[in-house]
C-alpha positions in Angstrom: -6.0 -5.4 2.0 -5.6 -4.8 5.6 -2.6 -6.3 7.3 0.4 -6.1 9.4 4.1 -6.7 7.7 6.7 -8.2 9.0 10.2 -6.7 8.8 12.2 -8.8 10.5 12.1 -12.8 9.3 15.0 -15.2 10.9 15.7 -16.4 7.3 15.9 -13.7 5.4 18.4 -10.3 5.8 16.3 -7.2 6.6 16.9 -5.8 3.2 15.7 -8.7 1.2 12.7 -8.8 3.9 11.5 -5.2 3.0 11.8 -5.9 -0.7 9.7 -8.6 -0.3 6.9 -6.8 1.4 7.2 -4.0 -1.1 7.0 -6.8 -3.8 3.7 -8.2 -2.1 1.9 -4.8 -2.0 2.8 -3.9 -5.4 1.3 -7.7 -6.7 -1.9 -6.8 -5.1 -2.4 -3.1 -6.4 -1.8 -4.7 -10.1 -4.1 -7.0 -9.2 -6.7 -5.4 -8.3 -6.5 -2.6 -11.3 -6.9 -5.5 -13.7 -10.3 -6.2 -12.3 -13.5 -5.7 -14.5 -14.5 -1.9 -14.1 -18.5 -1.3 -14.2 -19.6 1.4 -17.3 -20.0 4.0 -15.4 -16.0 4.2 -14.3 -13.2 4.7 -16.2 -10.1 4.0 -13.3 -9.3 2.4 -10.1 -8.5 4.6 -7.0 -7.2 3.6 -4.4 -7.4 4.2 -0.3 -4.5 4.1 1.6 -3.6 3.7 5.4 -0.4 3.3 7.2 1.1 3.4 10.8 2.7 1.2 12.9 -0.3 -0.4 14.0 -4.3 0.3 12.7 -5.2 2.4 16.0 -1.8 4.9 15.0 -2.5 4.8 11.0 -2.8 7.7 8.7 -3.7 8.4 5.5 -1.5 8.3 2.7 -1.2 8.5 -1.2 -0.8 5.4 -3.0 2.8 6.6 -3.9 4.2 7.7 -0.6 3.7 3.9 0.6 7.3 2.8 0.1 8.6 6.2 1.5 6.8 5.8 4.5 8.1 2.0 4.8 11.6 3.3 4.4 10.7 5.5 7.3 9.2 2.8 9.3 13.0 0.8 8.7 14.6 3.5 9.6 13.0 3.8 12.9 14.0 -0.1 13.4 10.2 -1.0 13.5 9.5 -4.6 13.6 6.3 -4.4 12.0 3.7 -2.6 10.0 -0.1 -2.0 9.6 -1.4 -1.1 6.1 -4.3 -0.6 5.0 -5.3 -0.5 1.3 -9.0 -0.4 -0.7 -9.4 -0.4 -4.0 -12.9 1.6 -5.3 -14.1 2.5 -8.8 -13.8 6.1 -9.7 -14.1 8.2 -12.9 -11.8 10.9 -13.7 -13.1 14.6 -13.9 -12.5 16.4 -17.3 -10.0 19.6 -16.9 -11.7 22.9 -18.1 -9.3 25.1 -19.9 
């Protein structure tokens, strides 16, 4: 998914308008970790961009996306750019 969010709408209050987008990003992150996983992988993993357009984005964990949204309202930004690829990955054993 790469696209830029709205958070300003004429019909809906800011608040409910943020929700929303949050809402629609965590829809397609559950949709893509139900997808088939080839043998050799065992999870999905996820890249993340953010910033207030593509040319100003920076990486970011998957769970610092909402915090940086709330950052991006609290700044009064109109919109958003995020960026976010899903890729198999297998998770390493710990040694003890």
């Amino acid at each position: 998914m790469k696209k830029n969010f709205q958070l300003t709408d004429t019909k809906l209050a800011p608040a409910r308008q943020v929700d929303a987008v949050k809402h629609e990003i965590k829809k397609y992150i559950a949709r893509e970790r139900r997808k088939k996983l080839s043998e050799d992988f065992d999870h999905w993993d996820f890249d993340c961009k953010i910033g207030e357009d593509s040319s100003k984005s920076h990486e970011v964990s998957l769970s610092d996306i909402n915090k940086s949204i709330d950052e991006f309202v609290a700044k009064d930004l109109k919109s958003f750019y995020l960026e976010i690829l899903a890729k198999q990955a297998r998770r390493l054993k710990k040694s003890l």
